[in-house]
C-alpha positions, -999 to +999 in steps of 0.1 A: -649+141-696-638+107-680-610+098-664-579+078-676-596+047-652-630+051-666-618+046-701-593+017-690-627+000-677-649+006-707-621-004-731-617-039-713-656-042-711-664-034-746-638-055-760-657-087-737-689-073-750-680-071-785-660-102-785-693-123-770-718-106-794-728-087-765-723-047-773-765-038-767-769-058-734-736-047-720-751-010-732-780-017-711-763-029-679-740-001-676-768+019-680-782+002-646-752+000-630-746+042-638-786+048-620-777+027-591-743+042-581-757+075-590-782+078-568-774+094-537-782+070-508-776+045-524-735+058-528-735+072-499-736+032-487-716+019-514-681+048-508-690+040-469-659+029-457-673+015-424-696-011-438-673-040-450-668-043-493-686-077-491-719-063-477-718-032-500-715-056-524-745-074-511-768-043-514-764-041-550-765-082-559-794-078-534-817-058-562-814-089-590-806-057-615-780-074-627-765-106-648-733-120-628-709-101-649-723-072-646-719-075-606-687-084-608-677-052-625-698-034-598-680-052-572-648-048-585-657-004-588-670-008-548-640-024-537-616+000-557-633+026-542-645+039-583-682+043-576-677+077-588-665+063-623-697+045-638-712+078-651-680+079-668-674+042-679-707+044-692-702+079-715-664+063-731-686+025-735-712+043-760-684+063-777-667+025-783-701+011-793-708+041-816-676+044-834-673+005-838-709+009-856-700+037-880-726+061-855-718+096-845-728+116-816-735+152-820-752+177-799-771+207-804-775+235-780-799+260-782-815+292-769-850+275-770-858+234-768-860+227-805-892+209-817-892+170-822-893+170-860-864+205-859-841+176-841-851+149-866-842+168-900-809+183-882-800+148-875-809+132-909-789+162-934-761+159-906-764+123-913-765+127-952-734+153-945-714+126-927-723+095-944-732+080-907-758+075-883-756+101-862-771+102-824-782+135-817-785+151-781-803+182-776-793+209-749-812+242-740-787+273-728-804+302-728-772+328-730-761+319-762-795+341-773-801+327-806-792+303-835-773+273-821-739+252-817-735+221-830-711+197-818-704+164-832-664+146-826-636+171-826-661+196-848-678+228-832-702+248-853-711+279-833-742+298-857-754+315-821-764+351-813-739+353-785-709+344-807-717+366-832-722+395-805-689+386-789-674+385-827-688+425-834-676+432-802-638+424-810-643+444-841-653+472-827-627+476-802-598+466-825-613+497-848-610+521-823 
């Protein structure tokens, strides 16, 4: 879940993305700025408070990963002390982009990594369900045992083992 900042940031950036016909690059340079912070030396340097803002800034314009908007954002997250918040600017950006295109995201979790062309027909009759693209993620979690959950917006469909068990198990001790 991302903060109240992280969405403050991807609303302003998605509104300059959408409003400069820019929704896919901006997608892409989030996506950068997300790997860069993330990785652990590399924040270690940028939340470092005894190496000036400037020259953390410096390590990151350094690299050339980025078009001069993009850096600025990433400046403006060093010197706010948000590095922690791109993951998270990032995750409420693609929710923007996708609900602004008519796309949903959905995930699937299941006992056992479902098969390429398993993932493909659940997302085209979840699609045909919807009416909308949707995006689907697919998670492995081996204690729910069987079946799967599926989890698209504010919508949970739980068809696993372990609910079920957990289900028969209430039954059975509100029978006795």
């Amino acid at each position: 879940m991302a903060t109240a900042a992280a969405s403050r940031y991807a609303k302003a950036i998605f509104e300059l993305a959408s409003d400069d016909g820019q929704v896919e690059e901006w997608r892409r340079q989030l996506t950068v700025i997300r790997d860069v912070m993330a990785d652990p030396e590399v924040a270690a340097v940028l939340v470092n408070p005894t190496i000036s803002a400037p020259r953390r800034s410096e390590l990151i314009a350094s690299a050339r990963l980025l078009d001069p908007e993009a850096m600025n954002l990433a400046r403006m997250l060093i010197e706010a002390g948000r590095v922690d918040q791109a993951p998270g600017i990032l995750d409420e950006y693609e929710q923007l982009a996708d609900e602004a295109a008519g796309r949903v995201r959905a995930t699937v979790t299941t006992a056992v990594e479902l098969a390429v062309d398993d993932r493909e027909r659940l997302a085209s009759q979840l699609s045909k369900r919807l009416g909308k693209e949707v995006r689907l993620t697919a998670a492995v979690d081996r204690r729910i045992l069987g079946g799967l959950k599926l989890q698209y917006g504010d919508h949970l469909i739980d068809v696993s083992v372990a609910t079920r068990l957990q289900q028969l198990r209430r039954r059975l001790a509100d029978a006795s």
